[in-house]
C-alpha positions in Angstrom: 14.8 0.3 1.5 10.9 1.4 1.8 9.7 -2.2 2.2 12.3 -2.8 4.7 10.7 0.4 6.6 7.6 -0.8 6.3 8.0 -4.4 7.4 9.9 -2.8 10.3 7.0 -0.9 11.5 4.6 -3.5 10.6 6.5 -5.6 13.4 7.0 -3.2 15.7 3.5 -2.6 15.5 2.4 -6.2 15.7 4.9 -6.2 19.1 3.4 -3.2 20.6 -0.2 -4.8 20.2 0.9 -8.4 21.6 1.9 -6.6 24.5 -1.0 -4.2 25.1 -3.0 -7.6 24.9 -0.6 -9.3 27.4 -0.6 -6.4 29.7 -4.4 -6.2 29.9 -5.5 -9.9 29.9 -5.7 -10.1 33.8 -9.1 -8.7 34.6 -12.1 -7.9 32.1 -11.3 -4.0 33.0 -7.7 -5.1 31.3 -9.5 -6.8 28.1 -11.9 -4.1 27.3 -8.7 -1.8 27.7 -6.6 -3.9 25.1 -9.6 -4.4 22.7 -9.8 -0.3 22.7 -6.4 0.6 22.3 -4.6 -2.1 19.8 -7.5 -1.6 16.6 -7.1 2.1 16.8 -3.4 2.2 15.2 -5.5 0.9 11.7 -8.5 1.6 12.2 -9.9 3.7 8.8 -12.8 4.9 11.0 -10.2 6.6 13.6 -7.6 7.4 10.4 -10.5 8.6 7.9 -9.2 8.1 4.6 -9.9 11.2 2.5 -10.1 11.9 -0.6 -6.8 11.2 -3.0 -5.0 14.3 -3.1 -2.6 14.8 -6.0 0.7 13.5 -6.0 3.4 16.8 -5.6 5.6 17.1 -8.8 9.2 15.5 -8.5 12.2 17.8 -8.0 14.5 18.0 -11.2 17.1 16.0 -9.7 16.1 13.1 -6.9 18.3 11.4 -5.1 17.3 8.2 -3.1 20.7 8.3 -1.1 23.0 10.6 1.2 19.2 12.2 2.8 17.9 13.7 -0.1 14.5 12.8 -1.3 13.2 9.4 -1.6 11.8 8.6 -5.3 8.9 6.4 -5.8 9.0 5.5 -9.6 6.2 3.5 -11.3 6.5 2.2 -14.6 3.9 0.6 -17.1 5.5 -3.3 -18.0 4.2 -5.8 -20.2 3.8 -8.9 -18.1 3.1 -12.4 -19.8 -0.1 -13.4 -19.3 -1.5 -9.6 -17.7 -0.8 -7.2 -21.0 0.9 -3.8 -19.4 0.9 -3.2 -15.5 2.3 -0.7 -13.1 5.4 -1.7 -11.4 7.3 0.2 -8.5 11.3 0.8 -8.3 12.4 -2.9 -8.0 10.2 -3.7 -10.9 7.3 -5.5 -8.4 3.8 -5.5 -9.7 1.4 -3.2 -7.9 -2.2 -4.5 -6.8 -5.7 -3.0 -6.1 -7.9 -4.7 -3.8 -11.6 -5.1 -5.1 -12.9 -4.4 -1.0 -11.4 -1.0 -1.1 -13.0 2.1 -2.6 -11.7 4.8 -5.4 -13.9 7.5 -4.9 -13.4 9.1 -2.5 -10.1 6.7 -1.9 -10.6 4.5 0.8 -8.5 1.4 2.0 -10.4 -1.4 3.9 -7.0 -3.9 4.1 -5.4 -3.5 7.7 -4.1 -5.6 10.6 -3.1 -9.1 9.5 -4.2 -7.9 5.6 -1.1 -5.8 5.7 1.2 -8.2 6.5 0.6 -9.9 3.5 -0.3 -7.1 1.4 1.7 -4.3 1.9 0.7 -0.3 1.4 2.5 1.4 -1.1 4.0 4.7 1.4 5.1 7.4 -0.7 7.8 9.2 1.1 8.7 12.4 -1.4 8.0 11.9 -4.6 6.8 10.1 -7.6 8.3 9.7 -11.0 6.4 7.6 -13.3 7.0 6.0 -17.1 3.8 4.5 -18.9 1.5 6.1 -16.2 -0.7 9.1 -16.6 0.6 11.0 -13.1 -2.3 12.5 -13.2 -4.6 9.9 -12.3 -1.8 9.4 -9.0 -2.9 10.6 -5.4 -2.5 9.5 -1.9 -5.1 8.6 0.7 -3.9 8.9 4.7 -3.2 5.8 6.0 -2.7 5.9 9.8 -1.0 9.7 9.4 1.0 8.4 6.1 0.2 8.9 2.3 -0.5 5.4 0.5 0.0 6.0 -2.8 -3.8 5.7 -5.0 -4.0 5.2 -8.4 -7.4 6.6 -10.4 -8.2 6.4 -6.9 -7.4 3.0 -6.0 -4.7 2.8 -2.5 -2.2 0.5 -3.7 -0.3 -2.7 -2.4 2.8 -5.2 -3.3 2.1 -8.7 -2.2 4.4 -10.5 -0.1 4.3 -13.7 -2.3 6.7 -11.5 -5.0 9.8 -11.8 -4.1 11.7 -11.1 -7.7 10.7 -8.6 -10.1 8.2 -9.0 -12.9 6.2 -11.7 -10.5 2.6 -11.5 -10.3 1.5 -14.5 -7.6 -1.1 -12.0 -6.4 -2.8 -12.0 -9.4 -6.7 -12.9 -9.0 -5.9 -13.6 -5.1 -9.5 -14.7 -3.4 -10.8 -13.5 -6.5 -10.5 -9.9 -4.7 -6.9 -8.8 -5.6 -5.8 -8.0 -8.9 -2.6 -6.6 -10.7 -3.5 -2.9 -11.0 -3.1 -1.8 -15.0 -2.0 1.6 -15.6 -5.4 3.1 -16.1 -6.1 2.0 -12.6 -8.5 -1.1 -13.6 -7.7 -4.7 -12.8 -4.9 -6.3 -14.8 -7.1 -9.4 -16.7 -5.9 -12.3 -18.0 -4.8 -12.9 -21.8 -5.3 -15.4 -23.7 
């Protein structure tokens, strides 16, 4: 359901800038309007990441259904290949980007980046199994928590598309399955 949200807005989004371009592209005055307004919706500058704040503690019982709370869990795996990584409810590997920055949490993938590599939103709560929670946190992301992880915001890759894939892994040499410490999932041999 959250990915279907998110490539919802990410679309919506995407329409609402084509036509802020189209609108504008008559005259220069129209141009220098478009190029103003369409980069602030993801622009970190304008939506300053700040520092991961701590993930609040799930409620006793969650419910993902009937307008209760909406559940992220992560869980540790052991992939083939990667050694133990975090994966979210549908069992889809996580990833860190090497361009972003942990401390203090700040994402550098927007625009086209995130329609390939999608921000992990947390909506309520997160439950995890294999992860230390306390190294979880959230960094503002246009007026939304992504989800951080030892400070690192947090992405699934479009290129997954069944659980327990990792096609992102070592992407541009840049993006890497995110291990449950937080470091980059390596290779093993």
């Amino acid at each position: 359901m959250i990915p279907r949200r998110i490539l919802l807005s990410l679309v919506a989004g995407l329409a609402s800038t084509l036509l802020l371009g189209a609108c504008g592209s008559s005259n220069n005055a129209g141009t220098d309007n478009a190029a103003s307004v369409a980069p602030a919706a993801s622009d970190p500058a304008i939506s300053t990441p700040v520092a991961s704040t701590p993930v609040a503690s799930p409620p006793s019982a969650s419910s993902g259904s009937g307008g209760g709370t909406t559940t992220t869990t992560l869980t540790a795996k052991a992939m083939n290949g990667l050694g133990n990584v975090v994966t979210d409810n549908n069992g889809k590997t996580l990833y860190r980007f090497d361009k972003d920055e942990p401390s203090p949490s700040k994402w550098t993938c927007k625009d086209a980046c995130t329609m390939t590599w999608i921000p992990v939103i947390v909506q309520d709560s997160v439950q995890t199994s294999g992860v230390e929670k306390s190294l979880l946190g959230t960094v503002h992301r246009n007026g939304r928590p992504q989800l951080t992880l030892a400070g690192w915001p947090l992405y699934r890759y479009v290129g997954d598309t069944a659980a327990g894939e990792a096609n992102g892994q070592g992407k541009d040499g840049e993006w890497y399955a995110v291990a449950p410490s937080g470091q980059k999932a390596t290779t093993t041999g």
